[in-house]
C-alpha positions in Angstrom: 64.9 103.1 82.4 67.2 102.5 85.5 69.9 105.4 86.4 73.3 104.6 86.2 73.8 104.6 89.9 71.1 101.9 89.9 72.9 99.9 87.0 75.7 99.7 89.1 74.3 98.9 92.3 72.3 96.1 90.5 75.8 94.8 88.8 77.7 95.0 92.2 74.9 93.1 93.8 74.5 90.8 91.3 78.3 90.3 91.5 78.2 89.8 95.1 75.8 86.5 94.2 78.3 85.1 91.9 81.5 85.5 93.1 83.5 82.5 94.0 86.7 83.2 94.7 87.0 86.0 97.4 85.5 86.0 100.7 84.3 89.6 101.7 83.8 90.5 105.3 80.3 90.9 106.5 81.2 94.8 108.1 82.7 95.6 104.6 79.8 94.7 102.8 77.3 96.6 105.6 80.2 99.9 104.7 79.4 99.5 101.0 75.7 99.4 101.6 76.4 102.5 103.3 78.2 104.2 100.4 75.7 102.9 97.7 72.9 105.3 99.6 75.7 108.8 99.1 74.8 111.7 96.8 77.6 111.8 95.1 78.5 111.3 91.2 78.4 107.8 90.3 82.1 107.0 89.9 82.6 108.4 93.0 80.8 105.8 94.2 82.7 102.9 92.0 85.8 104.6 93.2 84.5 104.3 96.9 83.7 100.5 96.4 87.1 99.6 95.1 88.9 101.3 97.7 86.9 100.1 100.3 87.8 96.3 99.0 90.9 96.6 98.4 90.8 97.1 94.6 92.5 99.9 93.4 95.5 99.9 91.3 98.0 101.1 93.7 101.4 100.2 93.1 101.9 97.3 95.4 98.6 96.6 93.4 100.2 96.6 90.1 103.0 94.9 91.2 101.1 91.5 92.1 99.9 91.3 89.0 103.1 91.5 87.4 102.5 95.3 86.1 105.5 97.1 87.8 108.2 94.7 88.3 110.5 97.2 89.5 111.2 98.0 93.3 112.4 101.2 92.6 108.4 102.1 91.3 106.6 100.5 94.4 107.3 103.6 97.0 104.4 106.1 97.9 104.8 109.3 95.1 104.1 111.5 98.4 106.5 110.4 100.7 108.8 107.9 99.8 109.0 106.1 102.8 107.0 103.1 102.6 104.9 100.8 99.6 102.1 102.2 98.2 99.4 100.5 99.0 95.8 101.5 100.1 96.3 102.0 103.7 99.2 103.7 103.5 98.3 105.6 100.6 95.1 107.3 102.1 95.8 106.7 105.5 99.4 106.2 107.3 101.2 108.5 104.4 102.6 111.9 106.0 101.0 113.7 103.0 97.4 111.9 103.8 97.7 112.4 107.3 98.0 116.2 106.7 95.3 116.3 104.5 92.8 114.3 107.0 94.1 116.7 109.8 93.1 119.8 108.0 90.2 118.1 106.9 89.4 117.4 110.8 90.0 120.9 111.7 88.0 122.2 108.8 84.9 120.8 110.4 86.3 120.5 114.2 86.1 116.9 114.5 88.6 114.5 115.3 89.8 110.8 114.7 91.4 108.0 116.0 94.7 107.3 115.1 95.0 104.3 113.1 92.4 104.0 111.9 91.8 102.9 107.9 89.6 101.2 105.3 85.8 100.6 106.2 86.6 101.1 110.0 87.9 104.9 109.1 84.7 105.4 106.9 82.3 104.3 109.5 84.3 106.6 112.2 84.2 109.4 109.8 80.5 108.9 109.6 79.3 108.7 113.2 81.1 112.4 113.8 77.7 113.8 112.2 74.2 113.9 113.4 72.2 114.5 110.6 68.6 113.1 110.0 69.5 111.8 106.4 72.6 109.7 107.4 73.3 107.7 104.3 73.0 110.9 101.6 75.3 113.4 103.2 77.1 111.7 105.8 80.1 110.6 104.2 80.0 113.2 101.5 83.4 114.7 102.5 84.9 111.5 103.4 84.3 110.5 99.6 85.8 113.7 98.7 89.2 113.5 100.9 90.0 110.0 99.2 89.4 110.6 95.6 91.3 114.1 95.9 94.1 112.3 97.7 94.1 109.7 94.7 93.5 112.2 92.2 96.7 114.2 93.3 98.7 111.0 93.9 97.9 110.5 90.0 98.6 114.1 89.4 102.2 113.2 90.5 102.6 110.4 88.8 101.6 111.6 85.3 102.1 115.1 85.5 104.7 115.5 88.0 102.8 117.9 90.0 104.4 118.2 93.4 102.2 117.4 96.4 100.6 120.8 98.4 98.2 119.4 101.0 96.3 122.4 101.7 95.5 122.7 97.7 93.9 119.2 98.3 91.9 120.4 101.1 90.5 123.5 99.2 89.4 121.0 96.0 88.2 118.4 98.9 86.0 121.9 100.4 84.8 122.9 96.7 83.9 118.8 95.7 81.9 118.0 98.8 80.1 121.5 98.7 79.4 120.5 94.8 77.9 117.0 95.9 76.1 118.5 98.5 74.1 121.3 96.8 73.6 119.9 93.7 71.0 117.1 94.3 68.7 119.4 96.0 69.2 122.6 94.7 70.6 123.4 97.9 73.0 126.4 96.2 70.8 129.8 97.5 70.4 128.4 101.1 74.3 126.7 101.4 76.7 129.3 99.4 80.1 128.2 99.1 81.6 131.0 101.9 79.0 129.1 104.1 80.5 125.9 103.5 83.7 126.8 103.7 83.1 128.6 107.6 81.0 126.4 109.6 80.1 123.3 107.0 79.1 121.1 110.0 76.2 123.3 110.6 75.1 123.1 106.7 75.3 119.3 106.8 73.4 119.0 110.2 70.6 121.4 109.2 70.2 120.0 105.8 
């Protein structure tokens, strides 16, 4: 019997055949190959592929189909400045810049600025040398955007106030999760190892 990440991969593939309406670029579809092949939880890989098109319910989202109506409900929860829409959301937001800067520090890399969508992903990827690219490469890249999405709903619903460097510690316990679990890696990778000098855990993995 197939797993579910193979169900999925098989629908989104199959999808890919059929679909009429929407033209997807040849690079995005080469980034979502890319994701398919990361250890990670499978609807961290659904949530992946829809951010990577373009398809998540953001609220300038919502508001072309007709959802929010109001203007007053389109800003970004975390700063207020500008729409809420993908790029700006996980991206060019204040809040998400501080996040990916701590982030950046965290494993003593660094980014261009500007950068977003798949070309951000595939950035964030070539920063490691490891000799399993597609399993671990863009573990904590997965893990920054759905704990940046997960707080912006956090706001939203719960009226949690944004605290960027709570997002990095549950971005630092979800990637070390992801990474140890598949392989029993727990013994040789502790969490206080991950924590210090994760680079070196990912690269000697």
């Amino acid at each position: 019997m197939p797993t579910t990440l193979a169900w999925l991969k098989s629908c989104y593939f199959s999808l890919l055949e059929t679909r009429q309406a929407e033209y997807v670029e040849e690079n995005v579809l080469e980034v979502i190959k890319r994701l398919w092949k990361t250890d990670v939880p499978s609807k961290i890989n659904v949530f992946g592929w829809r951010l990577l098109l373009n398809k998540l319910p953001t609220r300038t989202a919502l508001n072309r189909r007709g959802i929010l109506t109001n203007s007053h409900d389109l800003p970004c929860v975390c700063c207020f400045k500008q729409l809420e829409d993908s790029a700006h959301l996980f991206f060019s937001c204040s809040f998400s810049k501080e996040v990916w800067s701590n982030v950046l520090n965290w494993l003593g890399k660094t980014l261009p600025l500007g950068a977003e969508g798949w070309y951000h992903f595939i950035l964030f990827g070539d920063q490691f040398n490891v000799k399993d690219k597609g399993r671990v490469r863009y573990l904590v890249w997965l893990a920054t955007t759905w704990n940046i999405w997960k707080l912006r709903n956090l706001v939203i619903f719960k009226g949690v106030i944004p605290d960027a460097l709570s997002v990095v510690d549950a971005i630092k316990l979800f990637s070390w999760v992801w990474f140890t679990n598949p392989y029993g890696r727990k013994a040789c990778y502790p969490f206080s190892s991950w924590c210090l000098d994760s680079l070196s855990c990912i690269q000697n993995s």
